[in-house]
N, C-alpha and C positions, 0 to 999 in steps of 0.2 A: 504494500500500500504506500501511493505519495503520501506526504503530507500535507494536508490543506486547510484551508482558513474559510469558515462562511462568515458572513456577515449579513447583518439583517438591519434594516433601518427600525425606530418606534414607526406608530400613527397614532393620527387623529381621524377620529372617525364622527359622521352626521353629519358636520360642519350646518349646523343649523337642522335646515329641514332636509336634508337628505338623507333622512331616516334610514339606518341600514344598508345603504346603498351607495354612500360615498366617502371617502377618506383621504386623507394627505398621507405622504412618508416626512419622518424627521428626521434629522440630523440627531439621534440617540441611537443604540447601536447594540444590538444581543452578538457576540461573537462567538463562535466555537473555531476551534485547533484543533485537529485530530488526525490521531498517529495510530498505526498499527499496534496491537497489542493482543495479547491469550486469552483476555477476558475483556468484557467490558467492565470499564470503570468513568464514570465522571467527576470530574472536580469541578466545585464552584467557586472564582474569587472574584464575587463582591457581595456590597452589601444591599444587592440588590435581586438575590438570588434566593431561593428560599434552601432550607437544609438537603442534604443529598440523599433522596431516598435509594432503596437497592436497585444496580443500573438498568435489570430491565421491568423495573416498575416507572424510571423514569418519565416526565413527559417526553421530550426527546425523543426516547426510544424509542417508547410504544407510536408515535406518529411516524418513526421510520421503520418498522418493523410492519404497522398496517401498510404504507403504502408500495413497501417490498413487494407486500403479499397481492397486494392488486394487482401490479402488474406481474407475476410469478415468477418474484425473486426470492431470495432468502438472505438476511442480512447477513452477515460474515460473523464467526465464531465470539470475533469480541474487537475492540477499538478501545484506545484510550479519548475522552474528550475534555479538552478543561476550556472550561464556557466563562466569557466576563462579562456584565452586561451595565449599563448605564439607563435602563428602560426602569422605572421604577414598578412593583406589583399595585396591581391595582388601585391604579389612578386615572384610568383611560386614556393610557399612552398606547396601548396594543400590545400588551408585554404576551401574554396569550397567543396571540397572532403573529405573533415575529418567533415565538416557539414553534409554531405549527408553521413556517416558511422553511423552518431551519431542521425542521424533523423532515419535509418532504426533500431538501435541498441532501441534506445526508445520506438521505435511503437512493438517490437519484447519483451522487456519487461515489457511494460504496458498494453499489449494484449493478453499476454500468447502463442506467438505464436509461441514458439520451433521452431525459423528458423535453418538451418546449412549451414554454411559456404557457401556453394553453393548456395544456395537461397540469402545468402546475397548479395554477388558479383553478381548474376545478375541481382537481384533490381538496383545497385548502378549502375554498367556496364549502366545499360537501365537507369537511370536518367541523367548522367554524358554523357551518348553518347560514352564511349572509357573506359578501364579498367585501364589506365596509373596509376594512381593516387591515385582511389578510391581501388583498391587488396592491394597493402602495406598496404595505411592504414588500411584496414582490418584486414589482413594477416602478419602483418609486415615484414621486412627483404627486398631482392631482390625478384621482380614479373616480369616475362615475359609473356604476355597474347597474346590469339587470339582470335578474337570474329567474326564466320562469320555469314556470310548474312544469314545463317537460325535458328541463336540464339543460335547456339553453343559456349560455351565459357571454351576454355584450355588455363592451364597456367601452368609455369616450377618457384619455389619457393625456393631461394634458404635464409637461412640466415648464415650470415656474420659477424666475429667481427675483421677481421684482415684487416682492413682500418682505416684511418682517415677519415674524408670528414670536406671538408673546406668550409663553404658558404658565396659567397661578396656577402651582404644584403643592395641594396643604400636607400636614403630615399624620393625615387619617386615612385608610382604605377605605374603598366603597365596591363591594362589589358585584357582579355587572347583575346578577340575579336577583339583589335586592331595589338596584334601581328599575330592572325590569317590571319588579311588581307593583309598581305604583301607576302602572301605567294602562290607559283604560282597555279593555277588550276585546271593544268594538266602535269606530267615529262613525257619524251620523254624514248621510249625501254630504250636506252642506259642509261639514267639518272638514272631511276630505277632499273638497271642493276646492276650500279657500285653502287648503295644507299643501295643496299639491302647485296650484296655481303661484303659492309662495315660491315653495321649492322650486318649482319652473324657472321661475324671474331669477333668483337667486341665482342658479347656476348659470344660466343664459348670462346674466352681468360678471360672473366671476370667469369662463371659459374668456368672453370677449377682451376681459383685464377693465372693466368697469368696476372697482370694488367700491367706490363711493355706493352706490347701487345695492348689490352684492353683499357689503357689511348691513347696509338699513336691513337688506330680507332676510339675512342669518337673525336678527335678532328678534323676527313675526313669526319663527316657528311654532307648530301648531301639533305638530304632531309627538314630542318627547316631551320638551322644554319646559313647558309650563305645569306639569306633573310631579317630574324632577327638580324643579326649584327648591322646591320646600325642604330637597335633603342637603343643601347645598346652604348655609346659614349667610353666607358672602356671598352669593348669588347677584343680587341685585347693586349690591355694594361696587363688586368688582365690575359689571357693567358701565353703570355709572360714573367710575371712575378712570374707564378708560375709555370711554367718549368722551369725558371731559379732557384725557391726554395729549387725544387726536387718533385715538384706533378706528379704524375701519368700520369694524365690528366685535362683538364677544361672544363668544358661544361655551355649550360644555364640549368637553373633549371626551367624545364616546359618551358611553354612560356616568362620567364625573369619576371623581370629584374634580379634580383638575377641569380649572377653564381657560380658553385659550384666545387670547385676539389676533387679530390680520393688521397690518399696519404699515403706514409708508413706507419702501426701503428708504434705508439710514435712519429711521425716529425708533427705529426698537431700542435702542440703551437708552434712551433719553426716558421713552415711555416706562419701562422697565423698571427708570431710580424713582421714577415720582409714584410706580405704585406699591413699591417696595415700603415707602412710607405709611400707608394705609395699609399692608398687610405682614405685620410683620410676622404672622406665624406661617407664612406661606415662603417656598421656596419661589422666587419670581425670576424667571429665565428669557434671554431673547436666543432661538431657535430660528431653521432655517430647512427649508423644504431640502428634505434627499431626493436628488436626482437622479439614484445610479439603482435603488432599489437591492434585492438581494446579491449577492457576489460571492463565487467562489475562487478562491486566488491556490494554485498550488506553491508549495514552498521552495523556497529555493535555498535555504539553508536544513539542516537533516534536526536541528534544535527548536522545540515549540520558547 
């Protein structure tokens, strides 16, 4: 076996109203190294990684070990991997979702099994249940996806370097099932009406690079937002606050807790210190759309 290196960008996923269907990649980064070895073993260093359970009860694994199996491989006897990651757990960065990249991207190069692009996204699409998430980080940049009920799955791919994006990162989990359940079971015509019609404009201004447009409609979401506010205590605060800065717009990031703004290129450090002041228990980051999406690099030196 080479030695090789994945990398995976974070996401942000809905980016308003695009419920389930659309996402960015960011510049945060889940990595694995992996070298030949007798068994498997994983190592985690950071502290963003949860404890090491046994290597083939792993996430990891098991997502490389199922998609083996789809396409009729067999993983190899064992691998060593030591994984770093910068993606914090459950905040709505896609930490989940850049796992499941990274488990189909391993089973794809320790099985020889020349997937493309397409076959990856709907591996990931059908693991993950929605393509929000897991196409950035695939794919990097802006993804708008649709997956219908008979396994078709299209999507509009744009990449971006003329934003900022600002993320408040608090230091509480939220996790994605709990924010799911607040969330109503059924919208009436009307509700989905004006939900969709948001969505519409919204995207239509942000593909074009109209974000003045674009930030107003991220923040008339209809369809998540206004359900999930109430678990989110700076919600409105952090909004507020950064329209008053000059951001674009503020949405949550995925399912929260983390919210994230779009903003002039060049005004994110400016933005960033003034709202650093109002939130001092939040970690306040300026972030910048990944372009390059998942990557496998082999090594060129025999040392991880």
């Amino acid at each position: 076996m080479t030695r090789f290196t994945i990398t995976v960008p974070a996401s942000t996923a809905n980016i308003g109203p695009g419920f389930d269907s659309a996402g960015m990649a960011l510049n945060r980064y889940l990595t694995l190294h992996v070298k030949a070895n007798d068994e498997w073993v994983f190592e985690h260093q950071s502290v963003h990684l949860p404890d090491v359970p046994v290597a083939k009860e792993h996430f990891i694994y098991q997502i490389a070990d199922k998609v083996a199996n789809q396409f009729g491989a067999v993983l190899p006897p064992g691998a060593y991997v030591l994984m770093e990651s910068d993606i914090p757990l459950a905040r709505g960065l896609g930490s989940s979702s850049s796992a499941i990249i990274a488990g189909i991207e391993l089973a794809d190069q320790l099985c020889n099994l020349s997937l493309s692009l397409t076959e990856k996204l709907q591996c990931a699409s059908a693991i993950e249940g929605h393509p929000d998430n897991v196409a950035p980080s695939l794919l990097g940049g802006l993804v708008i996806a649709a997956q219908s009920t008979d396994g078709d799955l299209d999507y509009l791919h744009k990449k971006d370097d003329n934003l900022d994006i600002i993320a408040y990162i608090p230091h509480f989990e939220l996790k994605t099932e709990a924010a799911r359940k607040v969330l109503p079971n059924q919208y009436s015509r009307g509700e989905a009406t004006n939900a969709s019609a948001i969505a519409n404009v919204m995207f239509a201004a942000l593909v074009s690079g109209n974000y003045e447009l674009a930030g107003k409609m991220m923040e008339k979401d209809l369809f998540h937002e206004p359900h999930r506010a109430s678990l989110l205590p700076d919600y409105e605060k952090i909004r507020l606050e950064a329209k008053n800065a000059g951001a674009f717009g503020t949405v949550i990031s995925g399912a929260g807790p983390t919210m994230m703004s779009l903003a002039p290129k060049g005004s994110g450090s400016k933005l960033a210190l003034r709202l650093k002041e109002h939130l001092p228990d939040f970690s306040v980051e300026v972030l910048e759309m990944d372009l390059h999406g998942s990557r496998v690099e082999k090594a060129k030196s025999q040392h991880i």
